[in-house]
N, C-alpha and C positions, 0 to 999 in steps of 0.2 A: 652414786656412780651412774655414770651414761654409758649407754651399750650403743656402739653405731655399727651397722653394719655397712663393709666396705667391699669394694670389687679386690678382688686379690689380684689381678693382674694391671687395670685401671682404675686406681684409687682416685673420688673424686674429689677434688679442691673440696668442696666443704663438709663434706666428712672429717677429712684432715685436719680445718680450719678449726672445729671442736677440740680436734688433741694437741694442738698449737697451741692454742688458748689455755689449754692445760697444764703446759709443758709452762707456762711461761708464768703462772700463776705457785709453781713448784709441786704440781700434780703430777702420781703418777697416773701412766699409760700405757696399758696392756695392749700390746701389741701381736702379730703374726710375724713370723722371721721363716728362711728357707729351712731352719730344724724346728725351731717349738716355739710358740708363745714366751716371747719378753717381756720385762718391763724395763721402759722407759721414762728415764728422769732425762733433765738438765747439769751434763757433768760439769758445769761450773758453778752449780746453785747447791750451797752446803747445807742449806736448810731440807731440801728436795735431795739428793743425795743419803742423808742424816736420814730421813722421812722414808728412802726406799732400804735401806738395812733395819731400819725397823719392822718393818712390813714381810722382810724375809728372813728374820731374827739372824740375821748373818754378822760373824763376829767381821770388826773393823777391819782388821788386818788383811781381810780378805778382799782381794782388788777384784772388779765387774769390769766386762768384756763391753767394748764400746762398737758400734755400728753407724755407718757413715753415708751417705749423699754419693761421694764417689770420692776416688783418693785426691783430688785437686783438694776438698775439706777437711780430708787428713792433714796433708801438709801443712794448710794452714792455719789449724786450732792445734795441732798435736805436737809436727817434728818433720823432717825430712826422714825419709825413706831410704837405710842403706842401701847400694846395687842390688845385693843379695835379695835382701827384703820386695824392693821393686820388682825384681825378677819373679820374683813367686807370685808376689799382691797379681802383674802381667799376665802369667797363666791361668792364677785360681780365682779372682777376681772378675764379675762377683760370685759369689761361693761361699761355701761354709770353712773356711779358713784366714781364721786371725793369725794377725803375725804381730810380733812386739817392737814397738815406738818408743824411742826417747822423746817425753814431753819436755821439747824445749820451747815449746813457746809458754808453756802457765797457763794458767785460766783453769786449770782442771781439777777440783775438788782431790785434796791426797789420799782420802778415805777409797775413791775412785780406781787408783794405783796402787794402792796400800802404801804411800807414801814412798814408795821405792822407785819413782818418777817414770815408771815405763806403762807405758799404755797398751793393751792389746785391742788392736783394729782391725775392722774389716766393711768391704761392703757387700753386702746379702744379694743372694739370687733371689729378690722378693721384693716384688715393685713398691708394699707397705712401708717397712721400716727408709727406704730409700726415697722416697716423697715426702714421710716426716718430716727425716733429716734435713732434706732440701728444703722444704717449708718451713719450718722452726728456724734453718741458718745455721744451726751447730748439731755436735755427734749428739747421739742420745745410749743411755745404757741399754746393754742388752742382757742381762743376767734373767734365768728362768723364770718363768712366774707361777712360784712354786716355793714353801717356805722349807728353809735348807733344810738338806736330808729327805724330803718329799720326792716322791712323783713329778715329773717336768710334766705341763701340762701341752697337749699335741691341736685342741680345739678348747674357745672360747669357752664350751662349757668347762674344760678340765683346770678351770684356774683353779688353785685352792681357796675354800670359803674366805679360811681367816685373812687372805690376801684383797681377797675381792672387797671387801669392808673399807679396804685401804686405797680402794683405786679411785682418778678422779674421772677415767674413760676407758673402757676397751674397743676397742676395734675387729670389730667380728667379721673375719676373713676366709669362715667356714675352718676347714683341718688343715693341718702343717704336714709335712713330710714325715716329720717325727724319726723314731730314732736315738742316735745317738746328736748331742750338742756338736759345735763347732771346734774343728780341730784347732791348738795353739801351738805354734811354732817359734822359736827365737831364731830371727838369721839376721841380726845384725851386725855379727863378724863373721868370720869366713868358713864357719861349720856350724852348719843345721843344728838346731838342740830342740827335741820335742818336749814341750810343756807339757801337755795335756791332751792324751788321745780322742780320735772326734771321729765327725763323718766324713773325711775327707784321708785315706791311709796313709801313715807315715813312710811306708814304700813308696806310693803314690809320689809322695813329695820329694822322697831323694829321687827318685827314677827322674823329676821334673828339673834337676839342675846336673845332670850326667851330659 
């Protein structure tokens, strides 16, 4: 495992250039996000994918939260953006609030969605994961780096050991905001439905389409 350390507000090209090379090799990489340290695979790589539920002994079923470059990359590896959805992505965007994507275009590992074809996206107040993305070309996962049921790790030290054996690079970004993870919202019809409580308040969010 490679440890690099990176600017957290100006990540340089070749620091990145390491977890690129990773990402593409079907490594993972531990990353810094606006809540907690990620990891990041290649969501259309089922070996790399396969490779990160094992690492965070996470049953299949269970679908990881994806992180993006910016929504122009959403759209065009995932789905178009209901009104609804764009509306919010427009306010909360970037931030700690994924919203849920019908992948219609494919390419994206099922284990990824839990095969139930909807993707949860976002893109991060956090210049890291979002020059990855950009650099790499495609989304990357963001699910904790942290094995299920553990402690979310807040800084590079807090990755969990048995995790750390499994990574091909972290990017040491110093501490996260920490917290709680990113809120998940469905508004791909015409009423709000919250998924999953986060950093971002479900008040907050209706208040945001009133």
């Amino acid at each position: 495992m490679i440890r690099v350390p990176v600017d957290p507000l100006n990540p340089a090209p070749e620091a990145l250039a390491t977890a690129v090379g990773a990402l593409r090799h079907g490594g993972i990489v531990a990353m810094p996000t606006d809540t907690l340290y990620g990891l990041a695979v290649d969501p259309r790589n089922e070996l790399a994918v396969a490779a990160l539920f094992r690492a965070k002994g996470r049953a299949a079923d269970r679908a990881v939260p994806l992180v993006a470059a910016d929504l122009a990359q959403i759209e065009q590896q995932v789905g178009r953006l209901s009104p609804l959805t764009r509306r919010l992505a427009d306010q909360f965007w970037p931030g700690p609030l994924s919203l849920l994507v019908d992948a219609e275009r494919g390419g994206l590992v099922a284990d990824v969605h839990g095969g139930a074809g909807v993707a949860a996206v976002r893109v991060p107040a956090h210049a890291v994961p979002r020059r990855l993305a950009q650099a790499a070309g495609h989304l990357l996962t963001a699910t904790s780096a942290n094995r299920s049921g553990q402690p979310p790790a807040r800084t590079a030290d807090d990755v969990d050991r048995s995790v750390l054996d499994r990574l091909s690079v972290i990017l040491d970004a110093g501490s996260t905001p920490g917290g709680l993870p990113s809120t998940i919202v469905d508004a791909r019809r015409s009423e709000l439905r919250l998924i999953r409580a986060g950093a971002v308040s479900w008040e907050r969010v209706l208040q945001s389409v009133k």
